[in-house]
PQR file with spaces between the fields and no chain letter, atoms N, CA, C, O and H, PARSE charges and radii, in Angstrom:
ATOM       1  N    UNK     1       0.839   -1.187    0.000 -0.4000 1.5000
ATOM       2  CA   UNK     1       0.000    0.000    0.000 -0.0000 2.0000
ATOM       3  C    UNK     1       0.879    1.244    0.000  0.5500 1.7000
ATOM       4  O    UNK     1       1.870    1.297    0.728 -0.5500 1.4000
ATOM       5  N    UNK     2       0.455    2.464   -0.983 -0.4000 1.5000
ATOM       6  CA   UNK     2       1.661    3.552   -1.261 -0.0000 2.0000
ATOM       7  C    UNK     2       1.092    4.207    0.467  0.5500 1.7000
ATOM       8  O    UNK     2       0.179    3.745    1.152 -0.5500 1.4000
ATOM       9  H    UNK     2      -0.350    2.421   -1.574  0.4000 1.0000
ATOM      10  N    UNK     3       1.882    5.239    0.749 -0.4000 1.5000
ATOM      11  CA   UNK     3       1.488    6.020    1.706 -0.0000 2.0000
ATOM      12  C    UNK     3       1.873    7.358    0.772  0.5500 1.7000
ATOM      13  O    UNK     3       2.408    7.143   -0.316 -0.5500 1.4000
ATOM      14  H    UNK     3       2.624    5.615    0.193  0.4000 1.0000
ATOM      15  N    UNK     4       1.593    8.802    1.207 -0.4000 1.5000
ATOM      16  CA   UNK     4       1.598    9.562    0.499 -0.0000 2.0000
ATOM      17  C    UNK     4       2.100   10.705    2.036  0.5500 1.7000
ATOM      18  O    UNK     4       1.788   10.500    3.209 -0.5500 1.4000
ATOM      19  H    UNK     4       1.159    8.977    2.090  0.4000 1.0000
ATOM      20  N    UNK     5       2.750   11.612    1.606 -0.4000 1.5000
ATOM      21  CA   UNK     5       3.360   12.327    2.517 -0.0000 2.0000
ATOM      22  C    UNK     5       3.241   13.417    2.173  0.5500 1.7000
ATOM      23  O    UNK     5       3.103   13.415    0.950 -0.5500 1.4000
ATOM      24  H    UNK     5       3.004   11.779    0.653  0.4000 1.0000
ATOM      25  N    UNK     6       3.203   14.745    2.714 -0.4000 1.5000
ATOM      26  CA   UNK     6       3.240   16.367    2.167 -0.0000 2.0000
ATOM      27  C    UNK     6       4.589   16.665    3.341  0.5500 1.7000
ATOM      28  O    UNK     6       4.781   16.393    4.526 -0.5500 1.4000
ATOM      29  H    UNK     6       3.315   14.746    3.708  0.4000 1.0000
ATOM      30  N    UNK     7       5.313   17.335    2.310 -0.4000 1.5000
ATOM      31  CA   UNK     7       6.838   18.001    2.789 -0.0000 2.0000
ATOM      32  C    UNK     7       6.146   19.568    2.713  0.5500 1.7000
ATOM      33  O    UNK     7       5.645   20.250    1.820 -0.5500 1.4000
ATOM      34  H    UNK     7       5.158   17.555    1.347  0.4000 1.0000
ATOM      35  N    UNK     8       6.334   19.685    3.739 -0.4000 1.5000
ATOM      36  CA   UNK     8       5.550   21.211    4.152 -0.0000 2.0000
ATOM      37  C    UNK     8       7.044   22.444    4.275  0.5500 1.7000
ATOM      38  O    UNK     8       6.919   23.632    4.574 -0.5500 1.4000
ATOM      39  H    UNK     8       6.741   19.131    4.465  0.4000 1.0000
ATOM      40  N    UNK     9       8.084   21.893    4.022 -0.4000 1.5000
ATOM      41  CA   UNK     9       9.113   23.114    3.539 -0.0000 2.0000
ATOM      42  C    UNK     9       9.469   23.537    2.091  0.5500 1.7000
ATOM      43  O    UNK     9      10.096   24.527    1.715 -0.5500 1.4000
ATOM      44  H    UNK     9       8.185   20.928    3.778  0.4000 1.0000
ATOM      45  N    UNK    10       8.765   22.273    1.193 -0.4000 1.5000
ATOM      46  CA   UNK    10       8.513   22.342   -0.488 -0.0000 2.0000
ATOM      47  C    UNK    10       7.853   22.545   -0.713  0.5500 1.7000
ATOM      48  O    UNK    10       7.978   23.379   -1.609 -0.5500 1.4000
ATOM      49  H    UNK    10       8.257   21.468    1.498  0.4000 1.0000
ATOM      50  N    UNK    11       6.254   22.207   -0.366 -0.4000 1.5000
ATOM      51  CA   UNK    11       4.921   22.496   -0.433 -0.0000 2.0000
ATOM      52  C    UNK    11       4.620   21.155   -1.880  0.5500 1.7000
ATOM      53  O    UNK    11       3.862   21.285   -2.842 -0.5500 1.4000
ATOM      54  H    UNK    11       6.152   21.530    0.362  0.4000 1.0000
ATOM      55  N    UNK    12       5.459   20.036   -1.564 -0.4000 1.5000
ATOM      56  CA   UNK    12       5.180   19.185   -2.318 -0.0000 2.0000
ATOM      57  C    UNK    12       4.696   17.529   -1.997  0.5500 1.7000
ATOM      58  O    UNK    12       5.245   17.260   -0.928 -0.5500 1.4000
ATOM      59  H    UNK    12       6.074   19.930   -0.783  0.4000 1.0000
ATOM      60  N    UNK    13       4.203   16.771   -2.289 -0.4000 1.5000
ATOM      61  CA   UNK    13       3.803   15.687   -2.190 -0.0000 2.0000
ATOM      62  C    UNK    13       4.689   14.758   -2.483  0.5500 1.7000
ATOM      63  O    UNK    13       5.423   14.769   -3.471 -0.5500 1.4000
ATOM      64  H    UNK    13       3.757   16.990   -3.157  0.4000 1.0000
ATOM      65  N    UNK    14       4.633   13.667   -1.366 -0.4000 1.5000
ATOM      66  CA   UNK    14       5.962   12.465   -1.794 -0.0000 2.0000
ATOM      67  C    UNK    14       5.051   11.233   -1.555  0.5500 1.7000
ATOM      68  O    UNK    14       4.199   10.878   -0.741 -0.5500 1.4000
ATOM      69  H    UNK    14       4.037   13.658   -0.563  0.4000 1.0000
ATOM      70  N    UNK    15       5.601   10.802   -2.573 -0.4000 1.5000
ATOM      71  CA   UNK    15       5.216    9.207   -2.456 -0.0000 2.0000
ATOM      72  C    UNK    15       6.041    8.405   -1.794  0.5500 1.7000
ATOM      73  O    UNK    15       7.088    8.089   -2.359 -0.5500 1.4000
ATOM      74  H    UNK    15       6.293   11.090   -3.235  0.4000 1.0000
ATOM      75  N    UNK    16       5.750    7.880   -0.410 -0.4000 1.5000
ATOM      76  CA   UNK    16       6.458    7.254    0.143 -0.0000 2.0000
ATOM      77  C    UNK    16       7.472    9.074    1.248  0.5500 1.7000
ATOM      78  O    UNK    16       7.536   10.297    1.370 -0.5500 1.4000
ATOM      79  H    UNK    16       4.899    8.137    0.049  0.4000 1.0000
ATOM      80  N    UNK    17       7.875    7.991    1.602 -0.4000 1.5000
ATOM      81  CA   UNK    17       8.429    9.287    2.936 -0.0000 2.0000
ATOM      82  C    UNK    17      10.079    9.093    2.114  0.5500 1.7000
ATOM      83  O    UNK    17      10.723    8.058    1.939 -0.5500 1.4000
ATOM      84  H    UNK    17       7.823    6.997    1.503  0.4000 1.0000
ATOM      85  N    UNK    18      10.443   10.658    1.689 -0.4000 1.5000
ATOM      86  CA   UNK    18      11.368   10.764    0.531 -0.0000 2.0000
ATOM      87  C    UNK    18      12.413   11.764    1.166  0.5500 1.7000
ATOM      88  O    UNK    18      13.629   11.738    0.973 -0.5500 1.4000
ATOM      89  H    UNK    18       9.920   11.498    1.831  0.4000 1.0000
ATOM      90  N    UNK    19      11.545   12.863    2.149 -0.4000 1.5000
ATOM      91  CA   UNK    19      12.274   13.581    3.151 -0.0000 2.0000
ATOM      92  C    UNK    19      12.725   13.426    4.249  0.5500 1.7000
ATOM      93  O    UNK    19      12.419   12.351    4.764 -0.5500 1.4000
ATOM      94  H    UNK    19      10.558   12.885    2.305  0.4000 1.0000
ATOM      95  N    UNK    20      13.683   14.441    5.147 -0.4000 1.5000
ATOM      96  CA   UNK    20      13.861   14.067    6.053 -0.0000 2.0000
ATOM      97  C    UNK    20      12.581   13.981    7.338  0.5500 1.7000
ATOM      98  O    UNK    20      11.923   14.980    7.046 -0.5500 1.4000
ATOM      99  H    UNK    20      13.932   15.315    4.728  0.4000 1.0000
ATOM     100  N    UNK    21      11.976   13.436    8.405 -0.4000 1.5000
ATOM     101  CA   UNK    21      11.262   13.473    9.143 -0.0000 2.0000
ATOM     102  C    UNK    21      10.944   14.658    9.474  0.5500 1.7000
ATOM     103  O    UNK    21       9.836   15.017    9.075 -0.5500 1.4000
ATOM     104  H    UNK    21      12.510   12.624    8.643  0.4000 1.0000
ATOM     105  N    UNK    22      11.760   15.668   10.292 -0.4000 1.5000
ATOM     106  CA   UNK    22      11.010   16.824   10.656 -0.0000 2.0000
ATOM     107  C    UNK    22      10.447   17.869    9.444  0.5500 1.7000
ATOM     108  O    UNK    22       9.956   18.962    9.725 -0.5500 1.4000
ATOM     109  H    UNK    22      12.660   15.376   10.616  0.4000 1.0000
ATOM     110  N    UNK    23      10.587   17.384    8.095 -0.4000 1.5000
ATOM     111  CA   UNK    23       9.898   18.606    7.123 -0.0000 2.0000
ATOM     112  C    UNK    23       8.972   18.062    6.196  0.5500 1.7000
ATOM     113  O    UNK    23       8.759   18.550    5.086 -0.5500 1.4000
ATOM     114  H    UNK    23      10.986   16.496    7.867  0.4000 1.0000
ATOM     115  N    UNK    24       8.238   16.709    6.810 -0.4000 1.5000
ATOM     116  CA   UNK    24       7.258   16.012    6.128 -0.0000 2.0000
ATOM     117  C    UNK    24       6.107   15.853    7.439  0.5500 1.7000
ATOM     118  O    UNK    24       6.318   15.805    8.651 -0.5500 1.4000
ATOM     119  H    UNK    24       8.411   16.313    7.711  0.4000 1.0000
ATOM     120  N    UNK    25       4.830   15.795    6.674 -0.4000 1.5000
ATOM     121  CA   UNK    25       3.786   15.665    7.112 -0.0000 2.0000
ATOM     122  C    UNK    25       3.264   14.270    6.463  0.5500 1.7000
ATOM     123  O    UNK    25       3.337   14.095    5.247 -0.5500 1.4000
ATOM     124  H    UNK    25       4.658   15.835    5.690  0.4000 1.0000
ATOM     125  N    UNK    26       2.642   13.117    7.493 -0.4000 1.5000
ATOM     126  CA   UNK    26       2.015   12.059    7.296 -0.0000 2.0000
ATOM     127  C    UNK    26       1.682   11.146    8.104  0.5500 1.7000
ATOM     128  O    UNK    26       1.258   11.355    9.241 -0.5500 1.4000
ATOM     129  H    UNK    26       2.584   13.259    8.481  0.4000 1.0000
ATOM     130  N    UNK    27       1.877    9.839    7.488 -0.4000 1.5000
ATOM     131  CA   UNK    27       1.405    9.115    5.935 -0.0000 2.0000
ATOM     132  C    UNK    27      -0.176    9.901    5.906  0.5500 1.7000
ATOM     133  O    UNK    27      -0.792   10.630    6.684 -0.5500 1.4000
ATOM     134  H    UNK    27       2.222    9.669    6.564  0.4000 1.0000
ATOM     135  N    UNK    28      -0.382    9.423    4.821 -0.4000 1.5000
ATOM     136  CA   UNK    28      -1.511   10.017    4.477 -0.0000 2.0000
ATOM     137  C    UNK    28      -2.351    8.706    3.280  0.5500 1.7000
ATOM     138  O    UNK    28      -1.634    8.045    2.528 -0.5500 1.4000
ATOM     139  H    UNK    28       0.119    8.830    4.190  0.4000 1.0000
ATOM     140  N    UNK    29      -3.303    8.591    3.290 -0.4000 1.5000
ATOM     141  CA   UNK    29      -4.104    7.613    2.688 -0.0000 2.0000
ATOM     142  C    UNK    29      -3.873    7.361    1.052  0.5500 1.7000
ATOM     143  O    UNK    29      -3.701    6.259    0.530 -0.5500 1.4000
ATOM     144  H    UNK    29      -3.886    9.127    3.900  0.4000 1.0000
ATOM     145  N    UNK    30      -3.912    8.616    0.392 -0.4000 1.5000
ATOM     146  CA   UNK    30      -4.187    8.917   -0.964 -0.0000 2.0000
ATOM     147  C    UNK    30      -3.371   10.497   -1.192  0.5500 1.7000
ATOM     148  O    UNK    30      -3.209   11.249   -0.230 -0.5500 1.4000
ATOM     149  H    UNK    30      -4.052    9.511    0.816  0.4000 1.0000
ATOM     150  N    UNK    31      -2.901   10.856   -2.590 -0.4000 1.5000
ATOM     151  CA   UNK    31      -2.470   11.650   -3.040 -0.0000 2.0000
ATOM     152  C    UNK    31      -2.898   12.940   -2.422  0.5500 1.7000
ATOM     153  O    UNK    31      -2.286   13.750   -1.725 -0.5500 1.4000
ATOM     154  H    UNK    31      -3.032   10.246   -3.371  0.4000 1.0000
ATOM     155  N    UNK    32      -4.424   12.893   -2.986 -0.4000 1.5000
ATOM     156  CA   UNK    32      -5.266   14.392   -2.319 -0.0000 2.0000
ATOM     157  C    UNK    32      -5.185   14.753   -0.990  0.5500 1.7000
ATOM     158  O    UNK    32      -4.939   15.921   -0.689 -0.5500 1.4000
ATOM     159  H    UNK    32      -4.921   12.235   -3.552  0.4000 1.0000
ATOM     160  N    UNK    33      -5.433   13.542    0.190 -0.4000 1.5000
ATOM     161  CA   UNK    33      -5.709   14.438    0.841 -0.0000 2.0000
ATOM     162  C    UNK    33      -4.166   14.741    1.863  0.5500 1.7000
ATOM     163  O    UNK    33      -4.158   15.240    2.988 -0.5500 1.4000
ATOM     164  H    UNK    33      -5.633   12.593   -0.055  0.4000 1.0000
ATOM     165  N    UNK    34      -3.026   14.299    1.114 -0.4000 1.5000
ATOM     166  CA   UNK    34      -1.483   14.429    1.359 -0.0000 2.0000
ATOM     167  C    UNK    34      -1.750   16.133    0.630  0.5500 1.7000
ATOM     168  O    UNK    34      -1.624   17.090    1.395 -0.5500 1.4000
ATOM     169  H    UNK    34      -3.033   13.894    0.200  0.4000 1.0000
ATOM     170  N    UNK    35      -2.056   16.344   -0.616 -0.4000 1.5000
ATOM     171  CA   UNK    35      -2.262   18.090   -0.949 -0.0000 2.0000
ATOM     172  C    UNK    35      -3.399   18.744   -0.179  0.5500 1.7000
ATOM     173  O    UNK    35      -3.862   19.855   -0.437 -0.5500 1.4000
ATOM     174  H    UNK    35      -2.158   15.567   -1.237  0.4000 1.0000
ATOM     175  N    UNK    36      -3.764   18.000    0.712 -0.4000 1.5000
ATOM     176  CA   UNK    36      -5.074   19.184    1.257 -0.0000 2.0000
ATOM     177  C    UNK    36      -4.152   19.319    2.856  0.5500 1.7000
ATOM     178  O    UNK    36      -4.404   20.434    3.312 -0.5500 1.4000
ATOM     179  H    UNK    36      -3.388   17.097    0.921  0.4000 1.0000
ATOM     180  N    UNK    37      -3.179   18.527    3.820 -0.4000 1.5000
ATOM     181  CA   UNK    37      -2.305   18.461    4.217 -0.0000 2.0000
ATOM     182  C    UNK    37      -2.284   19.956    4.982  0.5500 1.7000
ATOM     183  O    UNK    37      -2.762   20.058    6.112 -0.5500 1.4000
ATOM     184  H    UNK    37      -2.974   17.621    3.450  0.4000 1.0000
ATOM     185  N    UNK    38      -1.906   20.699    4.535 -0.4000 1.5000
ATOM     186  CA   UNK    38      -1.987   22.418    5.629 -0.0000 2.0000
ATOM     187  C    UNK    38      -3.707   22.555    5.855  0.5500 1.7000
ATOM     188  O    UNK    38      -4.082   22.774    7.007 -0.5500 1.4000
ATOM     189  H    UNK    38      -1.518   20.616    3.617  0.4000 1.0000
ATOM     190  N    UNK    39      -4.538   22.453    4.984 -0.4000 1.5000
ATOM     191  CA   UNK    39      -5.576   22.687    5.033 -0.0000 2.0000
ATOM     192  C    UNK    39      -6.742   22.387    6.461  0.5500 1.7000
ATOM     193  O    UNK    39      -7.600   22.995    7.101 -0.5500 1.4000
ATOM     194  H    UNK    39      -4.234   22.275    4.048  0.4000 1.0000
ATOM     195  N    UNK    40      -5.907   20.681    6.395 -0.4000 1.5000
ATOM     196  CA   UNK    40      -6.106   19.638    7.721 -0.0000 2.0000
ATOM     197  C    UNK    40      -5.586   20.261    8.803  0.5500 1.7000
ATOM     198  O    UNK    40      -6.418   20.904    9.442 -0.5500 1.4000
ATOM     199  H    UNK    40      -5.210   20.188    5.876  0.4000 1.0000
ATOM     200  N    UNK    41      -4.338   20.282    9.266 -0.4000 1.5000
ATOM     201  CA   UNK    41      -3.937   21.025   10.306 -0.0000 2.0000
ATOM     202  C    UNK    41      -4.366   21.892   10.546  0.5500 1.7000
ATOM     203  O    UNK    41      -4.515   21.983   11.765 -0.5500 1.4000
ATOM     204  H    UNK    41      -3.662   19.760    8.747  0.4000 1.0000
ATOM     205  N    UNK    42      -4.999   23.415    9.557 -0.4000 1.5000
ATOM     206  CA   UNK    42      -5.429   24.122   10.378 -0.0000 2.0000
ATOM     207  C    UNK    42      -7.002   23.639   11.048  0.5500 1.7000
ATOM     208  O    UNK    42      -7.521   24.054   12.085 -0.5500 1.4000
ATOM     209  H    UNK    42      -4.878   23.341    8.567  0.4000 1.0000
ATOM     210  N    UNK    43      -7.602   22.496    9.942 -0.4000 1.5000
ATOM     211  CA   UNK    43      -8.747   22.152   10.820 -0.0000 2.0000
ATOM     212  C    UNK    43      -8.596   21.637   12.080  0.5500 1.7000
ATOM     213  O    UNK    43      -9.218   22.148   13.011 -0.5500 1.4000
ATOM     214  H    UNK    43      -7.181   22.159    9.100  0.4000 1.0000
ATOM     215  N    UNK    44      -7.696   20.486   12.296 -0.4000 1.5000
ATOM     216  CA   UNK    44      -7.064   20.325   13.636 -0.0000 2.0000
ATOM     217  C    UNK    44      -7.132   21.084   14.801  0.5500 1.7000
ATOM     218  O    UNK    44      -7.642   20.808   15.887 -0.5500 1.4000
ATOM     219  H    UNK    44      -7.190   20.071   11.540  0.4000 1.0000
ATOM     220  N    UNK    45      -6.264   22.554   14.238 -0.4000 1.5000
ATOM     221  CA   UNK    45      -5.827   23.233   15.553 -0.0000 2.0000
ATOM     222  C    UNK    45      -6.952   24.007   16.087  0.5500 1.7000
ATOM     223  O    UNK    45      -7.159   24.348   17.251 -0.5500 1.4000
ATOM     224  H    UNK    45      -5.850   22.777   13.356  0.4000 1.0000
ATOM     225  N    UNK    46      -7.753   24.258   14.861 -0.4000 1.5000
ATOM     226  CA   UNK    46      -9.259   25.062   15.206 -0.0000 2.0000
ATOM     227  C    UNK    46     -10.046   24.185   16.471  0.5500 1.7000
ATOM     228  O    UNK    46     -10.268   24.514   17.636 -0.5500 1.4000
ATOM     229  H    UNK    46      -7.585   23.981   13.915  0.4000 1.0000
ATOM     230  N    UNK    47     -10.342   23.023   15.774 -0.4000 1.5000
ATOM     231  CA   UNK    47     -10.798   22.226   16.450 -0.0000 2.0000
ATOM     232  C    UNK    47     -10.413   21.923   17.990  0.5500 1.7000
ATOM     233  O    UNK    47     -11.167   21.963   18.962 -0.5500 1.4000
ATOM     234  H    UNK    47     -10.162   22.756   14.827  0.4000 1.0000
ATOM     235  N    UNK    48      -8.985   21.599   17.948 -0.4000 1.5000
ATOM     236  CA   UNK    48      -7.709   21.959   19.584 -0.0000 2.0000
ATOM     237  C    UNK    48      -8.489   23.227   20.145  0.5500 1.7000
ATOM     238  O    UNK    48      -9.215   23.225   21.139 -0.5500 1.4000
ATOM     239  H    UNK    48      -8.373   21.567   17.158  0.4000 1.0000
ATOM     240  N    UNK    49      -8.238   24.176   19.425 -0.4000 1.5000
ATOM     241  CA   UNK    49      -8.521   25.411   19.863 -0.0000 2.0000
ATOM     242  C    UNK    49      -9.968   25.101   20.555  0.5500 1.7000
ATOM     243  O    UNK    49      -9.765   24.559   21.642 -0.5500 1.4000
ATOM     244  H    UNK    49      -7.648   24.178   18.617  0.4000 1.0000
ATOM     245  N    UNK    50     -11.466   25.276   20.267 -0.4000 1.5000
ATOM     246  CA   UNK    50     -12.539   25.056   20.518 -0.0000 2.0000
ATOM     247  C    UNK    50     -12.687   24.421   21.300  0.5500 1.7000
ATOM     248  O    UNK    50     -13.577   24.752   22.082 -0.5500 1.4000
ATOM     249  H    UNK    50     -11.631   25.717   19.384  0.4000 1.0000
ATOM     250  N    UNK    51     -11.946   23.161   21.577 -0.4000 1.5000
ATOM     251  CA   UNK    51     -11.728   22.566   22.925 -0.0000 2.0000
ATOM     252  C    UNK    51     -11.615   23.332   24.261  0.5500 1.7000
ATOM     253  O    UNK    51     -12.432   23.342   25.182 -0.5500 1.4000
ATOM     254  H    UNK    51     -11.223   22.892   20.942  0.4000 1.0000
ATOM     255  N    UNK    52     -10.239   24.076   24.159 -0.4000 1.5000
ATOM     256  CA   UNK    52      -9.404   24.559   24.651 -0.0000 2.0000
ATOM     257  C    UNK    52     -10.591   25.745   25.403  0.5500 1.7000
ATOM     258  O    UNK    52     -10.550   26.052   26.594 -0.5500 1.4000
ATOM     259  H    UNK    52      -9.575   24.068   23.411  0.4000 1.0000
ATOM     260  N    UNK    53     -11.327   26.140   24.677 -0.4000 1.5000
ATOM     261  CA   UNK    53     -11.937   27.880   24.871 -0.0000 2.0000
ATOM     262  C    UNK    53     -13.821   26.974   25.338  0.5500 1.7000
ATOM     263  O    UNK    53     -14.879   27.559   25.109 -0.5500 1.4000
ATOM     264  H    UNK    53     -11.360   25.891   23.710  0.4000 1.0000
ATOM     265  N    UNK    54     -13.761   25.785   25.871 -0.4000 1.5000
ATOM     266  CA   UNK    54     -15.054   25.090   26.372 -0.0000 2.0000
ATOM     267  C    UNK    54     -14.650   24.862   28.224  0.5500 1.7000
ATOM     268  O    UNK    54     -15.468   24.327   28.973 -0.5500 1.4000
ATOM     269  H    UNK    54     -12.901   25.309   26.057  0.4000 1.0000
């Protein structure tokens, strides 16, 4: 099974973990949602956040 990774200091997608650890974001299921990748995190932290402010 591929895993798919987003390198968030390239702003590029790797197949397979191609970078070093601290400048990749993953595994990730499928291509897309490895490019939606910043998008996720900020849903994440919103979400952290909303916690946080209950």
């Amino acid at each position: 099974m591929t895993e798919w990774w987003y390198n968030h200091r390239t702003g590029e997608v790797e197949e397979g973990p191609q970078s070093i650890w601290m400048d990749r974001d993953g595994p990730f299921a499928t291509r897309e949602e490895a490019e939606r990748a910043p998008e996720i995190a900020r849903e994440r932290a919103e979400a952290w956040n909303a916690e946080d402010d209950d």
